[in-house]
N, CA and C of each residue as an Amber inpcrd file, in Angstrom:
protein
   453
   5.4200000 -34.0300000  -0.7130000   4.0980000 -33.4650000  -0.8560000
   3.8930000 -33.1340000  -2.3390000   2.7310000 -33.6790000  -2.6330000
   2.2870000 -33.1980000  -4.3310000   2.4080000 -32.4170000  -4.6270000
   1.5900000 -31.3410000  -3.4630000   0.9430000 -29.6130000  -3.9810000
   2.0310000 -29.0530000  -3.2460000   1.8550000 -27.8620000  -3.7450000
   2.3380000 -26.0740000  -3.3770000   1.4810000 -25.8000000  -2.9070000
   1.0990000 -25.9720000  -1.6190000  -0.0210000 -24.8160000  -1.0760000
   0.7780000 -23.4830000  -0.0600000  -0.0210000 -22.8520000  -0.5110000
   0.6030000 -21.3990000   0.8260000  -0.7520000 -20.5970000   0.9290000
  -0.4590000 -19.6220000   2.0760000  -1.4300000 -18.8070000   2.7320000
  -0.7260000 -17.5980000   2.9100000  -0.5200000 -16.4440000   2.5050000
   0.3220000 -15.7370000   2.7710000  -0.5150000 -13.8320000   2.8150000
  -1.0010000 -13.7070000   3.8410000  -1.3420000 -12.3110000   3.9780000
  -0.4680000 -11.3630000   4.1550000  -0.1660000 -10.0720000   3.3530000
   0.7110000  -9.0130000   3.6040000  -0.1290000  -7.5280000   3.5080000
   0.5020000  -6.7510000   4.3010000  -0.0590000  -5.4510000   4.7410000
   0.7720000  -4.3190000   4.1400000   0.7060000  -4.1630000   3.2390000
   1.5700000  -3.3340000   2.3340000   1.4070000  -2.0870000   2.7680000
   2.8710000  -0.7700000   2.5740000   2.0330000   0.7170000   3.3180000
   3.3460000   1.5210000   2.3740000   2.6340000   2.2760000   1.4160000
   3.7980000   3.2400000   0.6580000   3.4090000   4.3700000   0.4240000
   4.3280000   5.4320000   0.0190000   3.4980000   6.9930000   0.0680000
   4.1010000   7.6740000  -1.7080000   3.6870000   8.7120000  -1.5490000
   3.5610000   9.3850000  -2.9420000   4.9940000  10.0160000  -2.5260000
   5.5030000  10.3380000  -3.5340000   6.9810000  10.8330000  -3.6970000
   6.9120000  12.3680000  -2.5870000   8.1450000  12.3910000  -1.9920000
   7.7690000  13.2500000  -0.7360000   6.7890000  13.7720000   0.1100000
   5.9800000  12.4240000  -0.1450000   4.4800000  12.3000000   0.5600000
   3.8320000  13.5530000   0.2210000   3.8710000  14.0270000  -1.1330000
   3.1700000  15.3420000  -1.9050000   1.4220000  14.7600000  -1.5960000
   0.6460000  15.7930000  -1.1560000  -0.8870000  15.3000000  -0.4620000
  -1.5720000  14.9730000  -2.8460000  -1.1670000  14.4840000  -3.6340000
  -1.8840000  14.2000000  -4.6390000  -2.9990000  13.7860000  -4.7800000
  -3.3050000  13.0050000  -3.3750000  -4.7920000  12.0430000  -3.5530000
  -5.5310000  12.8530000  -2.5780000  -5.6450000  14.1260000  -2.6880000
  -6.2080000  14.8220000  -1.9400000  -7.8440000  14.7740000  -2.1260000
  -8.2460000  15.1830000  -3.0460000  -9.4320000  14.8920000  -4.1960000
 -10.3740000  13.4310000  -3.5180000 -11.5740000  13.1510000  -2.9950000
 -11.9980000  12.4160000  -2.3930000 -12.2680000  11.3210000  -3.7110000
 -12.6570000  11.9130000  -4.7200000 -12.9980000  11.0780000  -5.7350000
 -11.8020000  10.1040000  -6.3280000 -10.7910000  10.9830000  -6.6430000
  -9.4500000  10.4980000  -7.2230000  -8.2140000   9.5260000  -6.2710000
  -8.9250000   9.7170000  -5.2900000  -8.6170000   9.0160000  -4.3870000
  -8.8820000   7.7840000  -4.3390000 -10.7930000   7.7260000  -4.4690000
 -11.3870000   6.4670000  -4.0460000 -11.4050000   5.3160000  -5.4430000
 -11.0650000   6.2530000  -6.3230000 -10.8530000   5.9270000  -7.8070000
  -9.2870000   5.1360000  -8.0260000  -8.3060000   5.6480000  -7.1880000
  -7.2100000   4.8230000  -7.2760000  -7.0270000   3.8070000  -6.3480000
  -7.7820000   3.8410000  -5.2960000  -7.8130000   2.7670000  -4.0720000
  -8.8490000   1.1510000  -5.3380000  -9.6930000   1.5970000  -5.9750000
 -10.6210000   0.6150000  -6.6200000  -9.1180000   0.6510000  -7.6810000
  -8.6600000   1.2410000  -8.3500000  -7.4970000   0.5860000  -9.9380000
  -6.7340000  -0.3150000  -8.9710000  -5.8490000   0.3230000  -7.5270000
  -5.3210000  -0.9510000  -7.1870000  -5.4350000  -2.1210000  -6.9380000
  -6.7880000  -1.9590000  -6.3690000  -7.4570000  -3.1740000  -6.3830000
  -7.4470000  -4.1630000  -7.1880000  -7.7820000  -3.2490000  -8.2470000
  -8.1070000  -4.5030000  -9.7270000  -6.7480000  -4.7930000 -10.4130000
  -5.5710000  -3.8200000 -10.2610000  -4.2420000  -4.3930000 -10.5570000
  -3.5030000  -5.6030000  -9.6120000  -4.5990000  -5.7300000  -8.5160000
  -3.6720000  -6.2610000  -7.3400000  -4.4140000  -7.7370000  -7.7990000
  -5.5560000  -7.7160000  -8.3040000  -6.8010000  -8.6600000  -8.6900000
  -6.4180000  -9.6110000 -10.0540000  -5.5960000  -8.8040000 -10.8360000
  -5.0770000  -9.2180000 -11.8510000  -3.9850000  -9.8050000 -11.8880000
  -3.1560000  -9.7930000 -10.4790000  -2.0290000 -10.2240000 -10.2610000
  -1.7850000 -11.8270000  -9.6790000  -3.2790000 -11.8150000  -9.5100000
  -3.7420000 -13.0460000  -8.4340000  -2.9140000 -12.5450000  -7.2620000
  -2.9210000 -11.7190000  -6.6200000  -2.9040000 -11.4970000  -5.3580000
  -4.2920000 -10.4500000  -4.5610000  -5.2120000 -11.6540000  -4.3520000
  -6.3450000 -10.2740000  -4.4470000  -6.3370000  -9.5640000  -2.9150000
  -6.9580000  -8.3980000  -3.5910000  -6.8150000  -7.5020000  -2.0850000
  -7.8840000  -7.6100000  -1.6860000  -7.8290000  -7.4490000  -0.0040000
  -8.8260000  -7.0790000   0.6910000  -9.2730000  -6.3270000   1.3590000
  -8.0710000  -4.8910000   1.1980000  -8.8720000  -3.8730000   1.5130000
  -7.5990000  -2.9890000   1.0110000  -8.3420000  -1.6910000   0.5130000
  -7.1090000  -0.3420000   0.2970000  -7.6460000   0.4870000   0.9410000
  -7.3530000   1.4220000   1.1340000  -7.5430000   2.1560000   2.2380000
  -6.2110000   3.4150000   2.0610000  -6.1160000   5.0030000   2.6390000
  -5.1960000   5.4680000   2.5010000  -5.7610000   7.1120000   3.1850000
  -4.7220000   8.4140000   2.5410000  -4.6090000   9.2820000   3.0800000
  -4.2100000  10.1180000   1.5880000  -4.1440000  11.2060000   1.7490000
  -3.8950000  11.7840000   0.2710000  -2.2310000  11.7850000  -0.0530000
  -1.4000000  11.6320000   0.9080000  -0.3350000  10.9460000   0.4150000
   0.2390000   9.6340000   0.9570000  -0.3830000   8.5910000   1.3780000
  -0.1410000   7.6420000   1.3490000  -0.9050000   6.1330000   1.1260000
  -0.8400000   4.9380000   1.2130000  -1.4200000   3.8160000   0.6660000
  -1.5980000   2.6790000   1.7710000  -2.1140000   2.3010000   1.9720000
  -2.1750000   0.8250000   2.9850000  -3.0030000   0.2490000   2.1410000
  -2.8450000  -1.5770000   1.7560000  -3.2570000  -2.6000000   0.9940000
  -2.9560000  -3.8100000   2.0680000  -4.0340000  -4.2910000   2.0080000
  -4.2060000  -5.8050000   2.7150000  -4.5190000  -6.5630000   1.7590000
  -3.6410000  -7.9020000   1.2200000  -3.6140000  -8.5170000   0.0120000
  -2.8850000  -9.7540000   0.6920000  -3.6020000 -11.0380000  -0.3260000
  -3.1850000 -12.4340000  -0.3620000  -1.3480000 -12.5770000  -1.5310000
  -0.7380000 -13.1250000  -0.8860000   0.6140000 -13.5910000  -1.8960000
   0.2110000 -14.4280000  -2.8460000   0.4270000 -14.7200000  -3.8460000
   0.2140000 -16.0730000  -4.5180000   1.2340000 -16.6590000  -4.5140000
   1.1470000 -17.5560000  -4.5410000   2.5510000 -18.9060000  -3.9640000
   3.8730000 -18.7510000  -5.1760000   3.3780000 -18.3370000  -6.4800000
   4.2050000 -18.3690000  -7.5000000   4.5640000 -16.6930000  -8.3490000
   4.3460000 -15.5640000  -6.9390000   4.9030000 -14.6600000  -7.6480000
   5.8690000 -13.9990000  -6.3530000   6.4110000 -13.2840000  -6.3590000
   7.4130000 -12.5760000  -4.8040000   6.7180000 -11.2750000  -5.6120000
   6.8070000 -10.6700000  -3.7700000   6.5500000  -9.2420000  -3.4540000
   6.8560000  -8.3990000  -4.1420000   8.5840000  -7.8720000  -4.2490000
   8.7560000  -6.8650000  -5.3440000   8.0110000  -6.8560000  -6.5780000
   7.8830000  -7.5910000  -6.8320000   7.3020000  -7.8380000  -8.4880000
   6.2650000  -6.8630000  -8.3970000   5.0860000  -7.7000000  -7.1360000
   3.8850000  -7.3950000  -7.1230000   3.5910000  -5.8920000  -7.1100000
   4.3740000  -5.7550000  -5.9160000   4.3680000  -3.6220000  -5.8080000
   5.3660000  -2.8300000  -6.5600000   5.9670000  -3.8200000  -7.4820000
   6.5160000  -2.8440000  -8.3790000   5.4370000  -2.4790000  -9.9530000
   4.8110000  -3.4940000 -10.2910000   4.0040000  -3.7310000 -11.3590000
   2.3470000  -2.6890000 -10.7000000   2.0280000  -2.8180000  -9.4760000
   0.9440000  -2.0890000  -9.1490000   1.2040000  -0.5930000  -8.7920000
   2.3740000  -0.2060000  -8.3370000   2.8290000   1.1260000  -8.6500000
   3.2160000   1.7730000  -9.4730000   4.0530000   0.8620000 -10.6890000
   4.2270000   1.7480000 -12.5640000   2.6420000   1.7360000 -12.7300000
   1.9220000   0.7550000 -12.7160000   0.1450000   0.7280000 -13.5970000
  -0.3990000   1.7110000 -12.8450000  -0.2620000   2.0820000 -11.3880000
  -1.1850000   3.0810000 -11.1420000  -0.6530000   4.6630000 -11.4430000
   0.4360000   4.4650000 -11.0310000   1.1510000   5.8800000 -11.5190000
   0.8140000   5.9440000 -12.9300000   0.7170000   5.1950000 -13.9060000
   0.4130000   5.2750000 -15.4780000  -1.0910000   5.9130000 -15.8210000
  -1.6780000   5.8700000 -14.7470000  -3.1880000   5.3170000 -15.1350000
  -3.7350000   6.6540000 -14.4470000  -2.8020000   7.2250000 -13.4220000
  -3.8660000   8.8900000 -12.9220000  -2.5970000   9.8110000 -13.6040000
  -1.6910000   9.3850000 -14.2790000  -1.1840000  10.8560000 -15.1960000
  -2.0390000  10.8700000 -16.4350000  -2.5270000   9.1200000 -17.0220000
  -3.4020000   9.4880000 -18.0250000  -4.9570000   9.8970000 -17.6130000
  -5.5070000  10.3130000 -16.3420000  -6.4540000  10.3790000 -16.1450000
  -6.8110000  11.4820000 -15.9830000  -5.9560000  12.5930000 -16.1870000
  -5.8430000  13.9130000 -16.2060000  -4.8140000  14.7500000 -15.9620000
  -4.9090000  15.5060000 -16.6760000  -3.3570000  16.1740000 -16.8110000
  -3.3370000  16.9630000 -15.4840000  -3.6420000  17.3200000 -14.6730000
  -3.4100000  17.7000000 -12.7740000  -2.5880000  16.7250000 -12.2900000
  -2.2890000  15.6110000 -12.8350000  -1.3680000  14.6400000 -11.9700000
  -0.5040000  14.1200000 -12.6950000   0.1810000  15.2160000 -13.9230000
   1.3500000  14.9330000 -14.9260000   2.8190000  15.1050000 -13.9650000
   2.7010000  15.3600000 -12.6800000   3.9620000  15.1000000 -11.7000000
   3.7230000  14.1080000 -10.6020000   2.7270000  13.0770000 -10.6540000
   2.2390000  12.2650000  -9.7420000   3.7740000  11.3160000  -9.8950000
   4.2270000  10.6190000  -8.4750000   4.9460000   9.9550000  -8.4770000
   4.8030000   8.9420000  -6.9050000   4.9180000   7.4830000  -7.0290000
   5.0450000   7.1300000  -5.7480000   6.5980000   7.2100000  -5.1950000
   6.6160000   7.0190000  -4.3820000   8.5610000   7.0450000  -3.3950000
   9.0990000   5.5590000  -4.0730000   9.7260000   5.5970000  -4.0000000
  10.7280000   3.8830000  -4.8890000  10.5660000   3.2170000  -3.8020000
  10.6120000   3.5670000  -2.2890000  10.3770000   2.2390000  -1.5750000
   9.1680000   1.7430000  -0.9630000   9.0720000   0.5920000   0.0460000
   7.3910000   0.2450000   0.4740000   8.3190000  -0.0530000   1.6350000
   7.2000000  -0.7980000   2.9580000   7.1330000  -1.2980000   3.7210000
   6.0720000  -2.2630000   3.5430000   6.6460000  -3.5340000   4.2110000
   5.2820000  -4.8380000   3.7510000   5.7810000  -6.1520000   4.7680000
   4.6050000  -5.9410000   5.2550000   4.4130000  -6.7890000   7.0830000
   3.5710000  -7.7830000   6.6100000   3.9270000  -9.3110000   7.1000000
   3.5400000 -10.0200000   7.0070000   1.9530000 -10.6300000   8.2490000
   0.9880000 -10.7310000   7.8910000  -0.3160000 -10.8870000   8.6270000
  -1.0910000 -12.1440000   8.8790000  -1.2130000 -12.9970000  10.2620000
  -1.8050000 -14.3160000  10.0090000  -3.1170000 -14.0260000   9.7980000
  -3.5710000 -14.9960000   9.1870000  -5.1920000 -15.3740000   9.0480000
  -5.7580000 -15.2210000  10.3070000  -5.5660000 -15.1870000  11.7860000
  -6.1780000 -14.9740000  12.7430000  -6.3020000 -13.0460000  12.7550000
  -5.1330000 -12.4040000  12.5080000  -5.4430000 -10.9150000  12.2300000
  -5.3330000 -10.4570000  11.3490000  -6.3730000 -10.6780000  10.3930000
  -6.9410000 -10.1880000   8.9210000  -7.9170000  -9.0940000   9.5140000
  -9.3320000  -9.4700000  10.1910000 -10.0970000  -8.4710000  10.5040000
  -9.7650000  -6.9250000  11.2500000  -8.5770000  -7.3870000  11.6890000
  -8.0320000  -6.7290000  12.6920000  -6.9400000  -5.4710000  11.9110000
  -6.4360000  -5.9730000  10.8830000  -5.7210000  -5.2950000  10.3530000
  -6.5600000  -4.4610000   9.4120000  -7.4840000  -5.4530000   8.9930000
  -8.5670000  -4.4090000   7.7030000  -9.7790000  -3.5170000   8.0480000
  -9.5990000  -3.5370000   9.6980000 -10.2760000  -2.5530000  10.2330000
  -9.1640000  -1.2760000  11.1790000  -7.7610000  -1.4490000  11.3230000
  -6.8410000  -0.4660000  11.2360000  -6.8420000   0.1440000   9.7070000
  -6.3910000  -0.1080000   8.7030000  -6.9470000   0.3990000   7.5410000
  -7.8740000   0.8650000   7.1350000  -8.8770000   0.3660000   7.5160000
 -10.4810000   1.5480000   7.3600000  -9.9230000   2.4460000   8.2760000
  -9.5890000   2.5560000   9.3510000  -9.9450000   3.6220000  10.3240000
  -8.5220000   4.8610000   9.6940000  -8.0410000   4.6700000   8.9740000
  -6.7580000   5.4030000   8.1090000  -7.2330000   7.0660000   9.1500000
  -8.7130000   7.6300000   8.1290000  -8.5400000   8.8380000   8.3900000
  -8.6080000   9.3120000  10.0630000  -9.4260000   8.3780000  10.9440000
  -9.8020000   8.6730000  12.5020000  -7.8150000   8.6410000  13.0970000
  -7.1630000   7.8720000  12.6690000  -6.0130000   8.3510000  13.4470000
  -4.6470000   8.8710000  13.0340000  -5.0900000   9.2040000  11.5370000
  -4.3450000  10.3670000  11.2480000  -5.0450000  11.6220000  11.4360000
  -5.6870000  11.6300000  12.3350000  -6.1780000  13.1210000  12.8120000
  -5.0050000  13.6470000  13.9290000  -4.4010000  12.4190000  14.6230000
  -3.4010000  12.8300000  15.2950000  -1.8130000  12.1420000  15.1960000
  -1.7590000  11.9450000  13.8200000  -0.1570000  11.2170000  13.7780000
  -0.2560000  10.7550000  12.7580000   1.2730000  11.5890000  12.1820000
   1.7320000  11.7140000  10.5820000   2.1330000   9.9520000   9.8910000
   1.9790000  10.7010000   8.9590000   2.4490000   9.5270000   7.6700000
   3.7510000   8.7700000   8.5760000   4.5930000   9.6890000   8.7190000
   6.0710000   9.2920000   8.9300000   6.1340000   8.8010000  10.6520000
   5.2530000   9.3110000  11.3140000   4.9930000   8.3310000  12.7010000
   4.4640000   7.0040000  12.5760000   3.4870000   7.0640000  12.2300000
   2.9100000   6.0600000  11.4980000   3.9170000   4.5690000  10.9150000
   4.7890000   5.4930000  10.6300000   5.5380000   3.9390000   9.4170000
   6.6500000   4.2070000  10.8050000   7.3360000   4.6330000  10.8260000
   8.2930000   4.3910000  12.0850000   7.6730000   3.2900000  12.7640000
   6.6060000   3.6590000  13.7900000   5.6250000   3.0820000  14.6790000
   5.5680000   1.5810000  14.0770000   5.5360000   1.0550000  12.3080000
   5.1090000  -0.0170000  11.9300000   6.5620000  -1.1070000  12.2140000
   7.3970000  -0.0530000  11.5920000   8.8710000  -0.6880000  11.3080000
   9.4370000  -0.8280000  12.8910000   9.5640000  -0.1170000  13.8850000
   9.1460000  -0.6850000  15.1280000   8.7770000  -1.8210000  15.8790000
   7.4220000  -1.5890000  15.9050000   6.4940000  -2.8870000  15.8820000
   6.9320000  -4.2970000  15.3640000   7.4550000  -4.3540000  14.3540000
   7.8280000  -5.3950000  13.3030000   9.0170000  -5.4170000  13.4350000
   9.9240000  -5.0060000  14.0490000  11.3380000  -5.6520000  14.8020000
  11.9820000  -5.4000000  13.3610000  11.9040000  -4.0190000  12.3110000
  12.8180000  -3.5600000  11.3430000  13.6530000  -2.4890000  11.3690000
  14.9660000  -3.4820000  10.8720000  16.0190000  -2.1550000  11.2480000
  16.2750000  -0.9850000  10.1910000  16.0550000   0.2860000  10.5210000
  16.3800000   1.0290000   9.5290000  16.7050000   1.8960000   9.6260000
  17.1530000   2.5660000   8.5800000  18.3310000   4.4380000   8.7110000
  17.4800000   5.2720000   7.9560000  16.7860000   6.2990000   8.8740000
  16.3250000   7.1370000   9.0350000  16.4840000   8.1840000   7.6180000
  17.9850000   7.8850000   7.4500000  18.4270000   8.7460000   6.0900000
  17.4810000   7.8620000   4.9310000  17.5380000   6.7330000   4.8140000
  16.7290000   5.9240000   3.4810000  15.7410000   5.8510000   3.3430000
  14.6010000   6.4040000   4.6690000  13.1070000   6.0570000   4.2740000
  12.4140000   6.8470000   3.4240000  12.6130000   7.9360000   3.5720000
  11.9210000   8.7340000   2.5370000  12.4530000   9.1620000   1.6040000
  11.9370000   9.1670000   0.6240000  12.0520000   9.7490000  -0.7300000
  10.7180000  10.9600000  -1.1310000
């Protein structure tokens, strides 16, 4: 085959360093959901939806065939962490957790996933950050020790 083609949707979900509520602030919030965006935009992996909670993140974003994951959420978490300590000194201890979770999504449940992500705040009215990602890693048949998830 000539080309490299790929299709690759991922559902990215990470929280602020001991899930401290930082993005509490409706503005500073909706202000870092749009920078990721445009870091995620710049990456050629564009997003299609951010979405979150005041300490945590959900991103629905395309792969590009010629970069891997770590890269991507390591480069969009130093730039955003860079970008709200310089955006005011109230968030000179802002930090995200060193790790992510990131689920892979077909093109048949894109809508489906980017309307679980809008709905962020309706069902964390009844179930935490940390149910939440259990519940994902679960779901997604991932094995993990309880001692390593949070930071």
């Amino acid at each position: 085959m000539a080309q490299s083609l790929a299709q690759v949707h991922l559902h990215l979900i990470f929280s602020t360093k001991n899930r401290v509520p930082h993005l509490a602030e409706s503005t500073v919030r909706n202000e870092m959901f749009a920078y990721l965006a445009s870091t995620f935009n710049g990456l050629n992996a564009p997003a299609h939806i951010i979405c979150g909670m005041p300490d945590h993140v959900h991103a629905l974003f395309s792969l590009p065939r010629d970069k891997d994951i770590a890269g991507i959420v390591a480069e969009v978490k130093r730039s955003s962490s860079i970008w709200v300590k310089k955006r005011d000194n109230a968030y000179k201890l802002f930090q995200w957790q060193s790790g992510y979770g990131v689920f892979s999504v077909s093109h048949s449940n894109l809508g489906r996933v980017a309307r679980y992500i809008r709905g962020q705040e309706e069902h964390h009215r009844t179930l935490s950050f940390q149910d939440e990602f259990r519940r994902f890693l679960k779901r997604h048949g991932v094995a993990f020790d309880e001692r390593y998830v949070w930071d």
